[in-house]
C-alpha positions, 0 to 999 in steps of 0.5 A: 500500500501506499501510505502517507504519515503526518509528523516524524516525532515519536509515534509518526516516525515508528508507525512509518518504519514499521509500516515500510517493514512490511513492504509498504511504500511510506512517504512520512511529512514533516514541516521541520526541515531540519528534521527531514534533513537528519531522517534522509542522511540516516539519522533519527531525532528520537532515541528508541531501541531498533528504530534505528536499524528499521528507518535505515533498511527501508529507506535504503530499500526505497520503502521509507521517505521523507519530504517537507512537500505537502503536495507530495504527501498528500497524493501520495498515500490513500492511506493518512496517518495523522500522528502530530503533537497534541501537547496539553493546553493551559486548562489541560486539554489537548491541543488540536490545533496541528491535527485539525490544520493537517487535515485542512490540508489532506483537504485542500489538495485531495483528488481522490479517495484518501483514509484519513486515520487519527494516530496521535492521541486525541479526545472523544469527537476528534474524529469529527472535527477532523471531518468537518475540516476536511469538508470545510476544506473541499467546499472551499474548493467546490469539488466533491471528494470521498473519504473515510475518517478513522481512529487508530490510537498507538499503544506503544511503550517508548523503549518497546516501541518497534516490538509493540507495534511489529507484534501488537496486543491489539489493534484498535480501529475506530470507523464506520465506513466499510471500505476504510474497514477493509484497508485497514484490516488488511493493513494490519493483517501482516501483523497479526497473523498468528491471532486475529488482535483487530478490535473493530469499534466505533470512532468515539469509542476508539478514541475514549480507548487511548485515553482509558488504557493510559488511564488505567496504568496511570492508576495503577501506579499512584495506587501503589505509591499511595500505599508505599507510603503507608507500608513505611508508616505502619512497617511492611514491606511494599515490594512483599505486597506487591508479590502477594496481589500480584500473584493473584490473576485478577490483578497480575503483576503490571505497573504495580511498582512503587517508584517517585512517580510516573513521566513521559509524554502520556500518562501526565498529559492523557491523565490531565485530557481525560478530566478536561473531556470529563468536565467538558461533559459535565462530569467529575472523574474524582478518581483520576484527579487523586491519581495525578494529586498523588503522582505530584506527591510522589515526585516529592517522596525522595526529596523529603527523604533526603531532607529527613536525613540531611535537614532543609538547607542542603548547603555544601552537600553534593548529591550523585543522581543516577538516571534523568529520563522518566523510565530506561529505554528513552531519552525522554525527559517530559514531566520526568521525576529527576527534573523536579528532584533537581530543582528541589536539592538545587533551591536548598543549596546543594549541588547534584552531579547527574548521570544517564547512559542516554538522555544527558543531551536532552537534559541539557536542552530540558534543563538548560543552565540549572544552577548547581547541576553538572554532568558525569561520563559514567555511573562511578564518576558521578560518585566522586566528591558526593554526599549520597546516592540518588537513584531516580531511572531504572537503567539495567546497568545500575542493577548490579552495580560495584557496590565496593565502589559506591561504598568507598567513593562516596563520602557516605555510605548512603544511598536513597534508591526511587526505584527500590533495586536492592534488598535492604538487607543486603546493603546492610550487610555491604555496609551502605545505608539504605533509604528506598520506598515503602521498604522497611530498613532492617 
């Protein structure tokens, strides 16, 4: 098939190098040309496991291009994957501004039959403002042409993206036109040989569907760190009650880790579209709004543990961090829980040497000239000269670390872990004292 996709960020550029692997021919838009500049001299402007190696094989093979022409695009593909930002407004709606203005323009160049497929994130009834801007488009023009409009949400996990979308769960498709159904079924059939994953749904039901599941995990996460902070109160042990509710198969054992808090691109900005629509409607979703009041809570959790140990003027004290992205396998560092650590041991004074085996180019350009932040090459150097070690990213290699190292580099033994790596009672056996979270210290 021929296929166009709208925005080279994230989702656009995994959803047209996925698509190209199949054999598709995949013609991806972006108005960024420097972005289009990297995309065709081999580079990608995102970091995701594999995505690499997929752009490159298929753009050698002439499966996957990228253009800034928007006529190009336009006649190019009968199927349009729309997968623009949708970035939250000030009231936490999302913005549509750059879905609606990419269907404006699918709807002033049409000639012929085109899908017009929503990938990005959006609300319930997105599908028809799209419609009416496509129509509002061709009446523009005086011509009569046909098209489809259908949602097809993402579920993609960054740092699992390719896996995900090579080998989905599910395959939502929203639409209620029978010929889109059919492109689309076919589309994706490739990817779901093995057991047919396509939920056919209708649109707004398709679209309620993204922000329900991102929702759901949301939830799952600020519950578990709600009662982290109880297990310390009253002594138990929250990875041991974790184990024993996440054996039973009703619950299972997903997103049920205590940590400082979820980030990233979705959860926060999905969480916040979702109580926007709700109050739009006329509704109150009382338990979403306790999920985001406990993640905001939870970014805060390592910082007051720190203050605890320390006092609240941090001055002369210099902390190691390790980890900046919101969760290992991304660069991404939207909404992650490091940058308000940061800005919180910083204010009181202290000085905080960062490390992360992947994103510090994006923490530069997040973080641009915090005060007291400064960068290390590696895991050990950011140890030297500090006070403590903060763990805030669960990167693989800081699981099995040098402990020796960690115990004769800092200038105390002292480690306050966000994500709860080690057992307690080993690092007391290591001599290292030992603050994760919801676990007792033995």
């Amino acid at each position: 098939m021929k296929i166009t996709v709208v925005g080279t960020g994230y989702v656009g550029l995994v959803t047209g190098a996925c698509l190209a692997e199949m054999g598709n021919h995949v013609l991806c838009l972006d108005l960024d040309a420097r972005k289009i500049e990297m995309l065709n001299a081999g580079g990608i402007p995102i970091h995701e496991p594999g995505l690499e190696e997929v752009v490159q094989r298929n753009a050698a093979a002439k499966r996957l291009e990228f253009t800034t022409d928007v006529d190009r695009a336009v006649a190019h593909g009968t199927l349009q994957f729309i997968a623009v930002g949708t970035p939250p407004d000030e009231d936490g709606s999302a913005d549509l501004q750059y879905v609606v203005a990419a269907a404006r323009a699918i709807g002033e160049r049409m000639t012929d039959y085109k899908v017009v497929i929503d990938k990005s994130t959006v609300p319930v009834g997105t599908a028809d403002k799209v419609r009416a801007a496509i129509d509002a488009a061709l009446s523009a023009r005086g011509v009569t042409v046909e098209f489809a409009v259908v949602s097809n949400p993402e579920f993609l996990k960054e740092g699992a993206a390719v896996a995900d979308f090579m080998r989905p769960d599910r395959v939502v498709i929203g639409a209620d036109d029978e010929r889109a159904i059919l492109l689309m079924r076919s589309l994706y059939a490739p990817y779901v040989r093995n057991r047919d994953r396509v939920l056919v749904m209708d649109l707004k039901s398709a679209e309620f569907t993204k922000y329900a599941a991102n929702s759901m995990l949301a939830t799952r996460i600020s519950f578990m760190n709600e009662l982290s902070r109880l297990a310390e109160a009253v002594g138990a042990d929250i990875e041991l009650v974790r184990q024993g509710i996440g054996s039973d198969p009703r619950i299972g054992t997903q997103f049920l880790y205590a940590g400082c808090g979820y980030g990233g691109s979705c959860f926060p900005k999905d969480v916040k579209a979702l109580i926007r629509s709700a109050s739009e409607a006329g509704q109150e979703l009382e338990l979403l709004s306790a999920v985001e009041s406990v993640n905001e809570r939870q970014k805060q959790v390592l910082g007051d543990k720190i203050v605890a140990r320390f006092g609240s003027d941090l001055s002369g004290k210099r902390f190691a961090l390790w980890g900046l992205a919101f969760k290992p396998g991304t660069d991404d560092m939207r909404e992650a829980p490091s940058r308000v650590l940061i800005e919180r041991l910083t204010a009181a004074g202290a000085q905080v040497t960062a490390y992360d085996p992947v994103a510090m180019v994006e923490a530069r350009r997040a973080m641009p000239g915090q005060a007291g932040l400064s960068y290390a090459d590696s895991a050990v150097a950011a140890l030297k000269g500090a006070d403590a070690l903060v763990i805030v990213t669960e990167w693989k290699e800081f699981r099995s670390p040098d402990f020796d190292a960690i115990r004769t580099t800092l200038r105390t033994p002292l480690v306050f872990d966000g994500r709860n790596l080690f057992e307690p009672a080993l690092m007391k056996e290591l001599g290292i004292e030992y603050h994760a979270i919801g676990r007792p210290n033995p």
